[in-house]
PyMOL commands that place a pseudoatom at each C-alpha (Angstrom):
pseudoatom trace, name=CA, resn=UNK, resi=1, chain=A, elem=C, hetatm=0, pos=[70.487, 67.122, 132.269]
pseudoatom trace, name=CA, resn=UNK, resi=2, chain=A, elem=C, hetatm=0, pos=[71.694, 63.921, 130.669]
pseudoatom trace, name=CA, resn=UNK, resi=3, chain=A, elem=C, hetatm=0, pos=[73.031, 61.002, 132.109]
pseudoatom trace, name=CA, resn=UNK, resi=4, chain=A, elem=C, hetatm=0, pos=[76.185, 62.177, 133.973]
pseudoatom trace, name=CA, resn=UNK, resi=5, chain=A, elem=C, hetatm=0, pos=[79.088, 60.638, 133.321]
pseudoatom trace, name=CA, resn=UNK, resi=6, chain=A, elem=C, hetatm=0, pos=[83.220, 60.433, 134.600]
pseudoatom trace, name=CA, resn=UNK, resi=7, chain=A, elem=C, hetatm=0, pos=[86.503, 59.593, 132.634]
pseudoatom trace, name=CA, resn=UNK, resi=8, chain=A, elem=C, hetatm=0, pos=[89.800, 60.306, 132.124]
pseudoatom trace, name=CA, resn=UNK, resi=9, chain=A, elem=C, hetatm=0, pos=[90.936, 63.110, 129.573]
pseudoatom trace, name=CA, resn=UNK, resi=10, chain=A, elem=C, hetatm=0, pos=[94.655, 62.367, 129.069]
pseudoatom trace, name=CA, resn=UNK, resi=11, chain=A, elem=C, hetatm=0, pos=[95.305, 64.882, 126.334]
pseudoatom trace, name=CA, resn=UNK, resi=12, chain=A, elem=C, hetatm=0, pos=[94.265, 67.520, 128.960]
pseudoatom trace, name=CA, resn=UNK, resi=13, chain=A, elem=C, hetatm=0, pos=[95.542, 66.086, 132.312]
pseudoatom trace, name=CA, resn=UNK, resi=14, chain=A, elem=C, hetatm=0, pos=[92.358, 65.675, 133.716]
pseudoatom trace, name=CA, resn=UNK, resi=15, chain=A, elem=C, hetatm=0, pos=[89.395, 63.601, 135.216]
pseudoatom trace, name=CA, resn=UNK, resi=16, chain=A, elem=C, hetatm=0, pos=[85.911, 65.016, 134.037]
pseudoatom trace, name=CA, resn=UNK, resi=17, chain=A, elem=C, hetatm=0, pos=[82.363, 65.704, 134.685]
pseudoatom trace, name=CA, resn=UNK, resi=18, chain=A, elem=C, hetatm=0, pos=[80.494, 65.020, 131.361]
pseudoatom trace, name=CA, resn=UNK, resi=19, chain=A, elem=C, hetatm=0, pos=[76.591, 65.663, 131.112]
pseudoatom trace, name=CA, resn=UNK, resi=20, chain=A, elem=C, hetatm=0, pos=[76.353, 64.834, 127.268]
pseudoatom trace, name=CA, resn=UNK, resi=21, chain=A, elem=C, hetatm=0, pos=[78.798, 66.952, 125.717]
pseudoatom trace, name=CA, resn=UNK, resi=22, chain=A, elem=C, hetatm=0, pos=[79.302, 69.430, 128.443]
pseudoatom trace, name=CA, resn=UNK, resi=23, chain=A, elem=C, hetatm=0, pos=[82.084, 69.190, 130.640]
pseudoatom trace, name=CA, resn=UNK, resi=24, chain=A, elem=C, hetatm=0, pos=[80.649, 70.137, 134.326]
pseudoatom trace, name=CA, resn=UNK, resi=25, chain=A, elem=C, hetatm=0, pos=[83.585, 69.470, 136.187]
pseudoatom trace, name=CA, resn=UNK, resi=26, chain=A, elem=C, hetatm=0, pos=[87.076, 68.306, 136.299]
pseudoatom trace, name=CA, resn=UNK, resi=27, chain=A, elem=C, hetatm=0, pos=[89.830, 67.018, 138.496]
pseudoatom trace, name=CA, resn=UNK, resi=28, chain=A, elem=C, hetatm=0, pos=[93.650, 68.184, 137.167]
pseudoatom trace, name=CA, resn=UNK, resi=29, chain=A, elem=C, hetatm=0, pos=[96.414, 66.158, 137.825]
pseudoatom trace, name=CA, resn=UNK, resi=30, chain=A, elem=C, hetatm=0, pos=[100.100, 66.304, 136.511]
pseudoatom trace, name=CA, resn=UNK, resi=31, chain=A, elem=C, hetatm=0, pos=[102.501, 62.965, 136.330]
pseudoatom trace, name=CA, resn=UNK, resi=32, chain=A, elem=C, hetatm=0, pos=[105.875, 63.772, 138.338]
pseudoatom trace, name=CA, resn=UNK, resi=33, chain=A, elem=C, hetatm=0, pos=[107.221, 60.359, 137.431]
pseudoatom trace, name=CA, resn=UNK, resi=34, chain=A, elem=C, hetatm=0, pos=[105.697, 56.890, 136.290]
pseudoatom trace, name=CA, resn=UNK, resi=35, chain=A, elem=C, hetatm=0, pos=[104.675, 55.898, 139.782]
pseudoatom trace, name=CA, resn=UNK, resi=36, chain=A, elem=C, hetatm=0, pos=[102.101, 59.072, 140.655]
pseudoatom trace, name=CA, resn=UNK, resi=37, chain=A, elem=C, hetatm=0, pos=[99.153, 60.617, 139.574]
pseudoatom trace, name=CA, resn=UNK, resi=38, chain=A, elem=C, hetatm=0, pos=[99.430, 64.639, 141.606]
pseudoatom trace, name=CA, resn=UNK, resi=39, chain=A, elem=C, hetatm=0, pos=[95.840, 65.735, 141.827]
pseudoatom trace, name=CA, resn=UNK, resi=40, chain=A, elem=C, hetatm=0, pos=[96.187, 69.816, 141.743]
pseudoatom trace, name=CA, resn=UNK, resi=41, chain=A, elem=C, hetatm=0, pos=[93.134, 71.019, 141.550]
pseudoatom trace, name=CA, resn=UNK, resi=42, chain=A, elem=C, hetatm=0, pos=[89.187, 70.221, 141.295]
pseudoatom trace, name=CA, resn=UNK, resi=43, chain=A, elem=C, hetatm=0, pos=[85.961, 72.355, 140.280]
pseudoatom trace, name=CA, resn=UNK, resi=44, chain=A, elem=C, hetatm=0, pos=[82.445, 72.012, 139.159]
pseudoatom trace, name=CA, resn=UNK, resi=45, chain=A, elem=C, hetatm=0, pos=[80.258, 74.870, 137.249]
pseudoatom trace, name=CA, resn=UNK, resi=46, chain=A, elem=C, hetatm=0, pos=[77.960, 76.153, 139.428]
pseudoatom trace, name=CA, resn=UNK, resi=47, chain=A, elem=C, hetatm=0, pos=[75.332, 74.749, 137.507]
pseudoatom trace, name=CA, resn=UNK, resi=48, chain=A, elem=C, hetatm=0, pos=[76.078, 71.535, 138.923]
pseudoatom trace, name=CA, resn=UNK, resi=49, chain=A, elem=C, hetatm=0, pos=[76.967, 72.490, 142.682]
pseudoatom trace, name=CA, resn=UNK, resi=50, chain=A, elem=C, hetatm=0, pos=[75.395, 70.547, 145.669]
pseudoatom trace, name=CA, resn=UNK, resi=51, chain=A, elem=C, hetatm=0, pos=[74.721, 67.543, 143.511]
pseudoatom trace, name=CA, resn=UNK, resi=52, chain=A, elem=C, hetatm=0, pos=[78.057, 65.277, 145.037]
pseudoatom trace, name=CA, resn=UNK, resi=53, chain=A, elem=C, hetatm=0, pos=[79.223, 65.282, 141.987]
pseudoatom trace, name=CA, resn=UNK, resi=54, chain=A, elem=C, hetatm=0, pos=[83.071, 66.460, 143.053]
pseudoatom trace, name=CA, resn=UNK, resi=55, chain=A, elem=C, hetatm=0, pos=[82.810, 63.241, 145.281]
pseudoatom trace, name=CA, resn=UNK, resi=56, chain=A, elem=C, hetatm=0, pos=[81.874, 60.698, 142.991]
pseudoatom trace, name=CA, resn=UNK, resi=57, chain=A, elem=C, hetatm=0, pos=[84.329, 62.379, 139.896]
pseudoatom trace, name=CA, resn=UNK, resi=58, chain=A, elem=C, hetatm=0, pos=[87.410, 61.703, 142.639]
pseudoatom trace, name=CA, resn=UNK, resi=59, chain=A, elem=C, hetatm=0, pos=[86.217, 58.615, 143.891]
pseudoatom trace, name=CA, resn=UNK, resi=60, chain=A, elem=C, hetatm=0, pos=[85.980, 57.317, 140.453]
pseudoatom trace, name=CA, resn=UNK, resi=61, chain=A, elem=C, hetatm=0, pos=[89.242, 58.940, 139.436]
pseudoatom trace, name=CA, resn=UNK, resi=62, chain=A, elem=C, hetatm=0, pos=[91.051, 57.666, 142.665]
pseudoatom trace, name=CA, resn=UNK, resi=63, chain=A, elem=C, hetatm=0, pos=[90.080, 53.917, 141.809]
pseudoatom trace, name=CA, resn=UNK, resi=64, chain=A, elem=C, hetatm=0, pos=[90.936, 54.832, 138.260]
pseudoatom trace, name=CA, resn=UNK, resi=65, chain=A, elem=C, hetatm=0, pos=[94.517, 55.393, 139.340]
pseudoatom trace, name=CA, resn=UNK, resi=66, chain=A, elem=C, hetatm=0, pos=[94.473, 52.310, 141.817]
pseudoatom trace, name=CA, resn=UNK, resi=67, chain=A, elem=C, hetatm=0, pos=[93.352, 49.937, 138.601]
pseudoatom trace, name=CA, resn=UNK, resi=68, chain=A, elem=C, hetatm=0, pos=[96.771, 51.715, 136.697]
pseudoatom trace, name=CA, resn=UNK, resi=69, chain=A, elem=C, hetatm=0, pos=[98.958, 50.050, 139.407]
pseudoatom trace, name=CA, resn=UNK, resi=70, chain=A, elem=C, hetatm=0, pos=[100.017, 53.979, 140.377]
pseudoatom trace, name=CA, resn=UNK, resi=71, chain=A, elem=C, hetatm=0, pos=[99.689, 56.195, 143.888]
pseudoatom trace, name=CA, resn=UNK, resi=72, chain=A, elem=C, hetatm=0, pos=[97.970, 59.438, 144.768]
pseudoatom trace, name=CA, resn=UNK, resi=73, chain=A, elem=C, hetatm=0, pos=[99.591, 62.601, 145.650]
pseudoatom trace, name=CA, resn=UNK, resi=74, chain=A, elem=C, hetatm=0, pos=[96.769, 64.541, 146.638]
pseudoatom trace, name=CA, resn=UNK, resi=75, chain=A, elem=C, hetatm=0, pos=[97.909, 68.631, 146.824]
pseudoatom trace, name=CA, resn=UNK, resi=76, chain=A, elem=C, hetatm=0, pos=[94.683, 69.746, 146.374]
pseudoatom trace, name=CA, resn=UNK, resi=77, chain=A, elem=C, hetatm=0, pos=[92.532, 70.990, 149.138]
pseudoatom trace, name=CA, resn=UNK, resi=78, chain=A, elem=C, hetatm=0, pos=[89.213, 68.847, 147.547]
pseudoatom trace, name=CA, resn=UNK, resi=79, chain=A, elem=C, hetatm=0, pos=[90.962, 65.675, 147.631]
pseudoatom trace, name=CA, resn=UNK, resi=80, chain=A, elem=C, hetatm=0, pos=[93.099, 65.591, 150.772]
pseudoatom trace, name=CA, resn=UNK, resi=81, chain=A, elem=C, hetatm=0, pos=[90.049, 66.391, 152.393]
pseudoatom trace, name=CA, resn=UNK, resi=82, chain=A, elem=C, hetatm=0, pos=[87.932, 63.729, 150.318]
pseudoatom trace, name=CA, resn=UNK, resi=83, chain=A, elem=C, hetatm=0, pos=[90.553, 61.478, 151.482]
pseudoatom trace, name=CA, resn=UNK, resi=84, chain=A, elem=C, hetatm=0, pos=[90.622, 62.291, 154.975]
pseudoatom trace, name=CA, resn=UNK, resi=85, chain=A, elem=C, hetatm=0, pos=[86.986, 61.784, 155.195]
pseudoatom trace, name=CA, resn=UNK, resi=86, chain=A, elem=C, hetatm=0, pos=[86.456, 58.727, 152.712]
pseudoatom trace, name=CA, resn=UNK, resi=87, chain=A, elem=C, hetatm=0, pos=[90.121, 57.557, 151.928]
pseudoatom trace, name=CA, resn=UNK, resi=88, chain=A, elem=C, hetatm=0, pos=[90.489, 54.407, 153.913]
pseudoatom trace, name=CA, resn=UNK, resi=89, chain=A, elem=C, hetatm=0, pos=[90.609, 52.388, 150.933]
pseudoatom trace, name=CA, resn=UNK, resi=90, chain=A, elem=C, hetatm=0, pos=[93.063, 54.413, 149.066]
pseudoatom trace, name=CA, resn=UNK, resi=91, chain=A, elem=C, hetatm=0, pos=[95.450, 54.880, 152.358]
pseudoatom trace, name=CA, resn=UNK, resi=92, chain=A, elem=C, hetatm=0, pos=[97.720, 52.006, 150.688]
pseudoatom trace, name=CA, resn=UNK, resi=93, chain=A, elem=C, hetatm=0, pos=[98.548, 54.495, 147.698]
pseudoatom trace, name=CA, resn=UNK, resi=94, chain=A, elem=C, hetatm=0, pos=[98.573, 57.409, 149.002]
pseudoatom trace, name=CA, resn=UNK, resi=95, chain=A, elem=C, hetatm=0, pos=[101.987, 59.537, 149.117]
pseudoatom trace, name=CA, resn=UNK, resi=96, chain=A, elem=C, hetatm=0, pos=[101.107, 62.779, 151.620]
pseudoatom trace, name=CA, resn=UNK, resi=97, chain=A, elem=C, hetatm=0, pos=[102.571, 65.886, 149.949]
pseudoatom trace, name=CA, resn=UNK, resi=98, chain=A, elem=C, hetatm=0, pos=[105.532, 66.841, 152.722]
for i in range(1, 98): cmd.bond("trace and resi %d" % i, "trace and resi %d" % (i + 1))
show_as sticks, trace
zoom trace
């Protein structure tokens, strides 16, 4: 395993894993308007399970959104639950889905 690695893959809507030039994991978001970031869904190849690495890819991609001046909508069930658990510092720019 390389040195693992997070950023943000506009062209494909998406926060990633990267262990060299493998993509181990990603976090997929869609932009409803200028002001959010939606995270809809997150997953890591099995390969990679039970390292934390689905915690650190959204807490990097959560303060990656915070440094963009934009807000959270977390609808999937890996974030809201990241954020419930570790989201005190994002509770300022986070917008619940209803």
């Amino acid at each position: 395993m390389s040195e693992i690695e997070y950023a943000d893959n506009p062209t494909k809507h998406r926060y990633e894993i990267l262990d060299g030039e493998t993509v181990a994991g990603f976090a997929v978001y869609r932009l409803p308007d200028d002001a959010h970031v939606d995270f809809v869904h997150t997953e890591v190849s099995e390969a990679y399970n039970g390292q934390g690495l689905a915690s650190k890819l959204v807490a990097f991609a959560l303060a990656d959104v915070r440094e963009k001046d934009k807000r959270i909508i977390p609808h999937c069930p890996y974030v809201a639950g990241w954020l419930k658990r570790h989201g005190e510092e994002f509770a300022d720019i986070t917008d619940w889905p209803a």
